[in-house]
C-alpha positions as CSV (number, residue, x, y, z in Angstrom):
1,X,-13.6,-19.2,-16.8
2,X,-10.4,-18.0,-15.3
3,X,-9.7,-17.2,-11.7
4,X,-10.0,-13.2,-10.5
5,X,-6.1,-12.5,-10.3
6,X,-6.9,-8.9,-8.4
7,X,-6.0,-10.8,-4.7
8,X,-2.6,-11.6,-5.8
9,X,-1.8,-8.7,-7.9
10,X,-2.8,-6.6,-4.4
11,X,-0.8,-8.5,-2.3
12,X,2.3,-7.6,-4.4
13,X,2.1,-4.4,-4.7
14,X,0.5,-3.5,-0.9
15,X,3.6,-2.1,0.1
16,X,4.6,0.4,-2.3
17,X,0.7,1.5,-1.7
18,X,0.9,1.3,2.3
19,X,4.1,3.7,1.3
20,X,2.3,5.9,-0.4
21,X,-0.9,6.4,2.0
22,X,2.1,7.9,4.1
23,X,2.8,10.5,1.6
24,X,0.7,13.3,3.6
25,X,1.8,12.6,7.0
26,X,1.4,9.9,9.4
27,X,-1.6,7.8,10.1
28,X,-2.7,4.6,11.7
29,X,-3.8,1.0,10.4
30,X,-7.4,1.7,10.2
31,X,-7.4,5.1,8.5
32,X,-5.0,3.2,5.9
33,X,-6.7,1.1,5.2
34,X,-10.1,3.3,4.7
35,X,-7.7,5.0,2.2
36,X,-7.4,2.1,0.1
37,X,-10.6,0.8,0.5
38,X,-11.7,4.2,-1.0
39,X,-9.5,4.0,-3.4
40,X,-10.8,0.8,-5.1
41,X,-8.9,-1.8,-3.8
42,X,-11.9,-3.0,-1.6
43,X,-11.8,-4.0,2.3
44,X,-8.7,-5.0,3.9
45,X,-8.5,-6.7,6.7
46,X,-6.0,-6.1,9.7
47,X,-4.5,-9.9,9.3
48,X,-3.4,-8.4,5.5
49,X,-2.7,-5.0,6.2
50,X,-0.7,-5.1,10.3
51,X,2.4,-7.5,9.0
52,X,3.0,-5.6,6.4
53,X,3.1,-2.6,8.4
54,X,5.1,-4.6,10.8
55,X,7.7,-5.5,7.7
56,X,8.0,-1.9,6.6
57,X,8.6,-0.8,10.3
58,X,11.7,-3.8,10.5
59,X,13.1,-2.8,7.7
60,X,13.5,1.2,8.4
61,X,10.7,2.4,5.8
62,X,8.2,3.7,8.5
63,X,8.6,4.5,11.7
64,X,5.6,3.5,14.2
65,X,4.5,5.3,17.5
66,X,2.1,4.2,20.1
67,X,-0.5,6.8,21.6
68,X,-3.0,6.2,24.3
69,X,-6.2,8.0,23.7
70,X,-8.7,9.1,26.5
71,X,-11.4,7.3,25.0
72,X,-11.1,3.5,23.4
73,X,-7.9,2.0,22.5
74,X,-4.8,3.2,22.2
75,X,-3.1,3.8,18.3
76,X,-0.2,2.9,16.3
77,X,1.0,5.7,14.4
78,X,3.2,5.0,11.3
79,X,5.1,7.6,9.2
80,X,7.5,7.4,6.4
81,X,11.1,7.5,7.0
82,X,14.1,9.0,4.4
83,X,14.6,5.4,3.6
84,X,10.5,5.0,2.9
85,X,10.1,8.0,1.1
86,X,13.5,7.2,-1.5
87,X,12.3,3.4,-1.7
88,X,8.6,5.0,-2.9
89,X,10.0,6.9,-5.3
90,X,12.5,3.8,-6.7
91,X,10.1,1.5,-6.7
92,X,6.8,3.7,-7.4
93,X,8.5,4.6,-10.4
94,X,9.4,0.6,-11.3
95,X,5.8,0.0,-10.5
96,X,4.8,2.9,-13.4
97,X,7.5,1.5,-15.9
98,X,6.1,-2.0,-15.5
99,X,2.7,-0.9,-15.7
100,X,3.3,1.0,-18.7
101,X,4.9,-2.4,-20.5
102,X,1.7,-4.6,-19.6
103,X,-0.9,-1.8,-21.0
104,X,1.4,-1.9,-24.2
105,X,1.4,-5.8,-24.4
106,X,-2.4,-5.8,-23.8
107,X,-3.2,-2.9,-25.8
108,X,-1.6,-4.7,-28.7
109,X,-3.5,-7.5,-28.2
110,X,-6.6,-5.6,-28.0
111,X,-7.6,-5.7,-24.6
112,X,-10.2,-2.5,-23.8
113,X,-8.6,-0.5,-20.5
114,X,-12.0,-0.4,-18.6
């Protein structure tokens, strides 16, 4: 039996998701990641999810903002920037044309798309 390869293939493409959550208007780390949970890719914890939030800040793809609230802990709001919105569409559409190569490959070799 062969390993589950789901883990890594998340963790390379978590950023170009993280992007995308973004798409709608700004949000924080726990709504994120309820997004994606909901979305199938299961629970994700703040250790996975917080640095590369952090990443996409340092490099100019989402801009953060702290809020205090009146009850409980204060948030981190993150929104997409110019930069984050063009590198989502370069590399959501890099994402698609790879993703459209393996489903060929596998599809040839008869592999049933569950």
């Amino acid at each position: 039996m062969t390993a589950d390869r789901r883990a890594s293939w998340f963790k390379g493409v978590l950023d170009l998701l993280v992007l995308a959550s973004l798409t709608d208007g700004e949000s924080y780390g726990y709504e994120i990641a309820k997004l994606l949970g909901a979305a199938g890719f299961g629970q994700i914890k703040g250790g996975t999810l917080y640095p590369v939030l952090n990443r996409l800040e340092e490099a100019g793809l989402v801009d953060a903002e702290f809020r205090a609230t009146e009850k409980g802990p204060g948030r981190r709001y993150y929104r997409l920037t110019d930069a984050g919105r063009e590198t989502l569409g370069e590399q959501g559409g890099l994402w698609l044309a790879f993703d459209a190569s393996v489903r060929d490959v596998l599809a040839k070799a008869g592999v049933d798309p569950r």
